[in-house]
LOTI-443994 format. One record per residue (C-alpha): y, x, z; residue in three letters; residue number from 1; chain. Coordinates in steps of 0.25 Angstrom, whole numbers. Example, Ala and Ser with C-alpha at 12.3 -4.5 7.8 and 13.67 -1.06 7.14 Angstrom:
# residues 2
{fivo {-18, 49, 31}, 'ALA', 1, 'A'};
{fivo {-4, 55, 29}, 'SER', 2, 'A'};
This chain:
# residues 218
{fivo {-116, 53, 14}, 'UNK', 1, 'A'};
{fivo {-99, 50, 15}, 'UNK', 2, 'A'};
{fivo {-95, 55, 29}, 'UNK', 3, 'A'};
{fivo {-90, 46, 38}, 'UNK', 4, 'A'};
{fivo {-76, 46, 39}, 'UNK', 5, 'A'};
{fivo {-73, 39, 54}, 'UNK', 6, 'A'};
{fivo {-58, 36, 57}, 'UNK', 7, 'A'};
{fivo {-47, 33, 48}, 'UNK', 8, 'A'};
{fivo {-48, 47, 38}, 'UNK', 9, 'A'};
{fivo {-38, 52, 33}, 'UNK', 10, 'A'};
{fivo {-41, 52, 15}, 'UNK', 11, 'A'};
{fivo {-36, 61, 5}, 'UNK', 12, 'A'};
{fivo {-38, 56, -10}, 'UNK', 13, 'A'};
{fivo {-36, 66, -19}, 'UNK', 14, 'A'};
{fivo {-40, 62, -35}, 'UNK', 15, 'A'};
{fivo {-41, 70, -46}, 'UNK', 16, 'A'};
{fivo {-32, 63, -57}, 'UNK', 17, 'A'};
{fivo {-36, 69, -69}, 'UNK', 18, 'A'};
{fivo {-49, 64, -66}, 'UNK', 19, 'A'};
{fivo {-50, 52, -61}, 'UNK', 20, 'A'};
{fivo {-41, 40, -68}, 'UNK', 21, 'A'};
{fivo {-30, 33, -60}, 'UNK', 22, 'A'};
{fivo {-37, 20, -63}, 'UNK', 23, 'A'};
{fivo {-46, 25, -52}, 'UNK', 24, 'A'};
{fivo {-36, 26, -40}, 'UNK', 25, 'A'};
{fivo {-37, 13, -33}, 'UNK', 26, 'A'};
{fivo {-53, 15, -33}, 'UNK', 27, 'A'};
{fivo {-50, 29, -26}, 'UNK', 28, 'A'};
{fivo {-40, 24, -17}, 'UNK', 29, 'A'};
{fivo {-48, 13, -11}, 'UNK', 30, 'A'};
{fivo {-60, 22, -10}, 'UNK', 31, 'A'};
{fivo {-51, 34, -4}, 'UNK', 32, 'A'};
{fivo {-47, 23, 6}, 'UNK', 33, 'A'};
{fivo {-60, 19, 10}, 'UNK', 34, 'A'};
{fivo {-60, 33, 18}, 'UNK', 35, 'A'};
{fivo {-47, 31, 25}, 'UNK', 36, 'A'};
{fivo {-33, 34, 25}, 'UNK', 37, 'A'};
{fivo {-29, 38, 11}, 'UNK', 38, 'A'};
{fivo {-17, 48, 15}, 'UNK', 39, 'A'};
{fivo {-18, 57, 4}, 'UNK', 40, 'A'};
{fivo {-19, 51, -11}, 'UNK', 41, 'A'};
{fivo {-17, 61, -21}, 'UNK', 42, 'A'};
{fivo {-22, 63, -38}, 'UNK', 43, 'A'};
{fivo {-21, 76, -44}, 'UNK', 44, 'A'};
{fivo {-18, 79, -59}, 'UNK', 45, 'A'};
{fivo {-10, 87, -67}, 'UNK', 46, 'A'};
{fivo {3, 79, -72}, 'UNK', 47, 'A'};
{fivo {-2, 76, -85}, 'UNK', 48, 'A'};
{fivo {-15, 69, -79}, 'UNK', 49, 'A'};
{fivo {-9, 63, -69}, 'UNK', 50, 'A'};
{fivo {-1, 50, -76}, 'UNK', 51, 'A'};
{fivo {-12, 40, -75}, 'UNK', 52, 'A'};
{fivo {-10, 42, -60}, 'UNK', 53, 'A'};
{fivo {4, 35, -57}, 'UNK', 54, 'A'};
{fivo {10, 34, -43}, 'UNK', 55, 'A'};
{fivo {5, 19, -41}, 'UNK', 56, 'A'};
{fivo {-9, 25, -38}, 'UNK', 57, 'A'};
{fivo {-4, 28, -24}, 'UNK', 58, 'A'};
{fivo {-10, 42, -26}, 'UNK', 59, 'A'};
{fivo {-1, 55, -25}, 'UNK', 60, 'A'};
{fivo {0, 63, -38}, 'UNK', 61, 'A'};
{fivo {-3, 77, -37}, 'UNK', 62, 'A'};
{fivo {0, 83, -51}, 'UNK', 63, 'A'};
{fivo {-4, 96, -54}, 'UNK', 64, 'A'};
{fivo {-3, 110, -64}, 'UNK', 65, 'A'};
{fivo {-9, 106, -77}, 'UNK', 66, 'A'};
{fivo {-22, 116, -77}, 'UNK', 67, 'A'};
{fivo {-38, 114, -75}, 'UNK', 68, 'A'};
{fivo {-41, 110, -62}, 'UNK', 69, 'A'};
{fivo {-27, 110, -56}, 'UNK', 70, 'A'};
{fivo {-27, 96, -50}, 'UNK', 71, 'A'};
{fivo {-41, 98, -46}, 'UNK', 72, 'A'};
{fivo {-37, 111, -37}, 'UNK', 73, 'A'};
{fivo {-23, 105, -30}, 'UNK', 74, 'A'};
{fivo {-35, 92, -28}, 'UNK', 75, 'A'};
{fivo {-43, 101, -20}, 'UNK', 76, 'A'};
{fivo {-31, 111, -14}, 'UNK', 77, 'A'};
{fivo {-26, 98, -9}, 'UNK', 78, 'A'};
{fivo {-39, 93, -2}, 'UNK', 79, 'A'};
{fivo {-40, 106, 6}, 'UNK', 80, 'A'};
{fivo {-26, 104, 9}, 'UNK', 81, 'A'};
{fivo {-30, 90, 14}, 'UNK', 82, 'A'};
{fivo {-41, 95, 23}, 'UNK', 83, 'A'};
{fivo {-38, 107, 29}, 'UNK', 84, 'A'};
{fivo {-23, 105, 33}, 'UNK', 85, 'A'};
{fivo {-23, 91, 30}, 'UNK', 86, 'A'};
{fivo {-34, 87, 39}, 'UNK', 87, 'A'};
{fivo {-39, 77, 28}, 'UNK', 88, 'A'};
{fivo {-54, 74, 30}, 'UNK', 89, 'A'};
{fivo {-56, 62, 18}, 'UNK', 90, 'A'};
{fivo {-54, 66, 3}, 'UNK', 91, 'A'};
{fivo {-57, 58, -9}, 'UNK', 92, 'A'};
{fivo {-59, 66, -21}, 'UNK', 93, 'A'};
{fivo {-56, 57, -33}, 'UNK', 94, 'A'};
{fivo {-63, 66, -44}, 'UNK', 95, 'A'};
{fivo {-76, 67, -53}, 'UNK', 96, 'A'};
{fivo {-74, 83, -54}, 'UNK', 97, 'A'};
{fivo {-83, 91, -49}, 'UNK', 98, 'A'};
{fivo {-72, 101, -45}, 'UNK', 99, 'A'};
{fivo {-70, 95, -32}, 'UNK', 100, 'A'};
{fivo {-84, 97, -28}, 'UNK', 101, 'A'};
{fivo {-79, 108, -20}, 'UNK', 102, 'A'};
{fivo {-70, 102, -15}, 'UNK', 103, 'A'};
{fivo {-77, 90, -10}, 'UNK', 104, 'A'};
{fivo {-87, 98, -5}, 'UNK', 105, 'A'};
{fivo {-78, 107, 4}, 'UNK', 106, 'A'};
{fivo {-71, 94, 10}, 'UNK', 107, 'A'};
{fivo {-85, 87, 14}, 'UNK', 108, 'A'};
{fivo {-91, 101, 19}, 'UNK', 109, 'A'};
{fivo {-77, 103, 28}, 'UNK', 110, 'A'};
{fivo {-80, 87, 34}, 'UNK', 111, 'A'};
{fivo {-72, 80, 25}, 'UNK', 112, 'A'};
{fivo {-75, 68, 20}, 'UNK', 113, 'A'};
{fivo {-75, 68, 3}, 'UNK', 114, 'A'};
{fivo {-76, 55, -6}, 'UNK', 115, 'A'};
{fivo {-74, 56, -22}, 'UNK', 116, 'A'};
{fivo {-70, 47, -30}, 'UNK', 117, 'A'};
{fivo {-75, 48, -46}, 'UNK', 118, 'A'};
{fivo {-81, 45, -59}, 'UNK', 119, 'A'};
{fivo {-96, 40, -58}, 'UNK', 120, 'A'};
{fivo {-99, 54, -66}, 'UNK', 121, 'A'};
{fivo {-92, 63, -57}, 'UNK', 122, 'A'};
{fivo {-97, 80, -54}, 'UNK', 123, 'A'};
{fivo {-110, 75, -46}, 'UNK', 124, 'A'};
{fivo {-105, 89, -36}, 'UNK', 125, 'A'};
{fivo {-91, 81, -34}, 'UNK', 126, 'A'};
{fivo {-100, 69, -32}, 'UNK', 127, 'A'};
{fivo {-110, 76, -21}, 'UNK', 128, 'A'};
{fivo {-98, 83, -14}, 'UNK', 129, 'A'};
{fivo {-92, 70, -9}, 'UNK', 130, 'A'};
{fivo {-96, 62, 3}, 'UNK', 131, 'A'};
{fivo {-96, 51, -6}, 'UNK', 132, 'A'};
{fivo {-92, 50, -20}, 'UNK', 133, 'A'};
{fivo {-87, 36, -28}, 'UNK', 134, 'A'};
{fivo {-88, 35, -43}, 'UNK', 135, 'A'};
{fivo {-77, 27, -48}, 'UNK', 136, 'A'};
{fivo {-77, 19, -62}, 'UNK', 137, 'A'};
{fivo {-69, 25, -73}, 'UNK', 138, 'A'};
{fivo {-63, 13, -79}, 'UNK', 139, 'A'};
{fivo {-62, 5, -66}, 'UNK', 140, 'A'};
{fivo {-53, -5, -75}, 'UNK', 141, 'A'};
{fivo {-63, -6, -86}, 'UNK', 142, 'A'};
{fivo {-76, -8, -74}, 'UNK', 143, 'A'};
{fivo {-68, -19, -68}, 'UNK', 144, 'A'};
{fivo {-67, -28, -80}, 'UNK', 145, 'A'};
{fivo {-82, -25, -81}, 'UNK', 146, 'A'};
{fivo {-88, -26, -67}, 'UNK', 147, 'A'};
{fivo {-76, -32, -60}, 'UNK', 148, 'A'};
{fivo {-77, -31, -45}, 'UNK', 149, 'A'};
{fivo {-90, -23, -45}, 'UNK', 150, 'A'};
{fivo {-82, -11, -46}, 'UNK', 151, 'A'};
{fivo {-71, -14, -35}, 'UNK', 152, 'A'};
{fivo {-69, -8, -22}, 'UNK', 153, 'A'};
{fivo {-71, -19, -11}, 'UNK', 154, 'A'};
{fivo {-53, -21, -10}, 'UNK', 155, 'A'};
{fivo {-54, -20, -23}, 'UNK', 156, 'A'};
{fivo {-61, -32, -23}, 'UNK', 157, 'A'};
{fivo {-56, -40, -13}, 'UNK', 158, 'A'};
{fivo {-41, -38, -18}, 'UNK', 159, 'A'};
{fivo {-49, -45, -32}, 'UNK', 160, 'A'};
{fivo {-55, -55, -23}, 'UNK', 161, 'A'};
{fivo {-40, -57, -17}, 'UNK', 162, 'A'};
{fivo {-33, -59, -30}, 'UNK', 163, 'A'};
{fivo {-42, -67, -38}, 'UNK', 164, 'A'};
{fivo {-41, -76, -27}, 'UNK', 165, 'A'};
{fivo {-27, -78, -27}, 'UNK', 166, 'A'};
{fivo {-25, -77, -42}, 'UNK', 167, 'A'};
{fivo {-12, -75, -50}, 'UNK', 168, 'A'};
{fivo {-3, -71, -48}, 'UNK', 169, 'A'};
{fivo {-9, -62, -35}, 'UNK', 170, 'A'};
{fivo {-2, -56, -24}, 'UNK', 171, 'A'};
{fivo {6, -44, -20}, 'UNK', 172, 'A'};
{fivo {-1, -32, -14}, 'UNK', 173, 'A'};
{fivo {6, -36, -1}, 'UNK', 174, 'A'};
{fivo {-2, -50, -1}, 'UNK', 175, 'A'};
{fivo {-16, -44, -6}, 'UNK', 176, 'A'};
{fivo {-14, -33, 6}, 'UNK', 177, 'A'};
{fivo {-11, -44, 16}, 'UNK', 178, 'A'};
{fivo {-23, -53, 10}, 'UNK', 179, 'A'};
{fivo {-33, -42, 10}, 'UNK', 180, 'A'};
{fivo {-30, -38, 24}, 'UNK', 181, 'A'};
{fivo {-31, -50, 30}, 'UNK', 182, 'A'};
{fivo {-44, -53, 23}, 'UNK', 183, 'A'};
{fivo {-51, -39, 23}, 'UNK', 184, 'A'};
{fivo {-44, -30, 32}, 'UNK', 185, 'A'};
{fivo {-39, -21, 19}, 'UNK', 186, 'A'};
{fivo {-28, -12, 22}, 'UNK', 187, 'A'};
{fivo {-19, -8, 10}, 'UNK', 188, 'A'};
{fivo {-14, 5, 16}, 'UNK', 189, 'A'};
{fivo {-27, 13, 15}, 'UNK', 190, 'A'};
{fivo {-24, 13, 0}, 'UNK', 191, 'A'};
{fivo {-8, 13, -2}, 'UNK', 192, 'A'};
{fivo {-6, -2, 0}, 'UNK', 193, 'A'};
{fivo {-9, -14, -7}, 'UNK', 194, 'A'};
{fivo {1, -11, -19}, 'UNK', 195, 'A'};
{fivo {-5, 3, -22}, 'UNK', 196, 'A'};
{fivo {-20, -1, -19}, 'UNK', 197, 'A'};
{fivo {-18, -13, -31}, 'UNK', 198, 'A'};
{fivo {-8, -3, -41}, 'UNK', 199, 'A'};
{fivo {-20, 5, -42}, 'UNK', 200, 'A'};
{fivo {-29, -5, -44}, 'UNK', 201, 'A'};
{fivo {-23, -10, -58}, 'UNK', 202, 'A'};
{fivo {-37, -12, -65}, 'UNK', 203, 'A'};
{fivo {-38, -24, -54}, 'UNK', 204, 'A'};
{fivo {-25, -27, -51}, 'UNK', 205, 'A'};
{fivo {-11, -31, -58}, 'UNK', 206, 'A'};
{fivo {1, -33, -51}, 'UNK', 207, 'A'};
{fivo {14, -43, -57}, 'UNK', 208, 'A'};
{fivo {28, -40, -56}, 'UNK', 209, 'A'};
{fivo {29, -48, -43}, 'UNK', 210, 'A'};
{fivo {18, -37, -38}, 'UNK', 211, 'A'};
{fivo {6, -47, -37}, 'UNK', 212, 'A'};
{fivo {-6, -42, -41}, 'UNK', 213, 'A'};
{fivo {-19, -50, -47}, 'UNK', 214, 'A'};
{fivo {-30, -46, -53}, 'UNK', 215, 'A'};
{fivo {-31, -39, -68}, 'UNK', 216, 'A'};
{fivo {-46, -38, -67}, 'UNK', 217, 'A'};
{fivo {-50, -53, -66}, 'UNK', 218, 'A'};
């Protein structure tokens, strides 16, 4: 069972980039923000691994040595750093490896609360060492010409809602932020704003050179 988080925590993301694809960031931001305040937002790799995941993302990049296992360790020395000096109680660990079982396990055993975020055949340990654990799709683009909306998160699919009401040629991320809390009470600040939360959503959203965004998926 997830432990109750009361209050407005404090959540550190930290995702491992050489195995999870950047398509993927938006789907962990909104989740990650389901916790609480995302202070921390950070994807690990080595150099080499770490072009897919551009700045746009609104995540830090940690690059790291080239060597097995680098970017897993600095992940993990980071998180203890988080907690114990840190004071951070929240972590999402974006990973299918099972190396972070340990990890996982030593947050949630130390009162922690510890959510990951992976494939759908992610290490079972990893999976049983969270409080929760959330299989992603690995071709979220692909899915959502398949399934559409099924797969969305529930901003996800108002924001569609929104747009395909109004049409082309849409409206700037301002307007959809002012649109969506009026209607629904959503705060863009819990995931970076409006601009970054529809930037890394490019499998649903495209946005014009005047900076309106419409749909792509229709």
């Amino acid at each position: 069972m997830a432990r109750e988080i009361t209050g407005v925590a404090r959540v550190a993301l930290l995702i491992d980039g050489e195995n999870v694809a950047s398509a993927q960031a938006g789907f962990i931001l909104e989740r990650a923000a389901a916790l609480g305040q995302v202070d921390v937002r950070r994807v690990y790799g080595c150099a080499e691994r770490m072009t897919q995941w551009s700045a746009d993302t609104g995540l830090a990049r940690v690059c790291t040595a080239t060597g097995k296992n680098s970017a897993d360790m600095r992940l993990c020395v980071d998180a203890m750093d988080l907690f114990l000096r840190a004071g951070y109680r929240a972590f999402v660990i974006a990973s299918s490896d099972g190396d972070f079982t340990h990890l996982a396990t030593y947050l949630r055993e130390a009162g922690c609360h510890v959510e990951g975020i992976g494939r759908a055949d992610a290490s079972e340990n990893f999976r049983a060492a969270c409080h929760r654990f959330t299989a992603y799709l690995e071709t979220p683009s692909e899915a959502g010409r398949l399934v559409g909306e099924a797969i969305l998160t529930r901003t996800e699919r108002r924001v569609v809602a929104l747009l395909r009401q109004v049409g082309r040629p849409g409206l700037t991320a301002e307007e959809i932020g002012n649109r969506m809390k009026a209607s629904h009470g959503t705060e863009g600040h819990s995931f970076g704003g409006w601009a970054n939360y529809l930037a890394t959503r490019r499998q649903l959203f495209v946005r014009d050179g005047n900076g309106r965004v419409s749909l792509r998926l229709v």
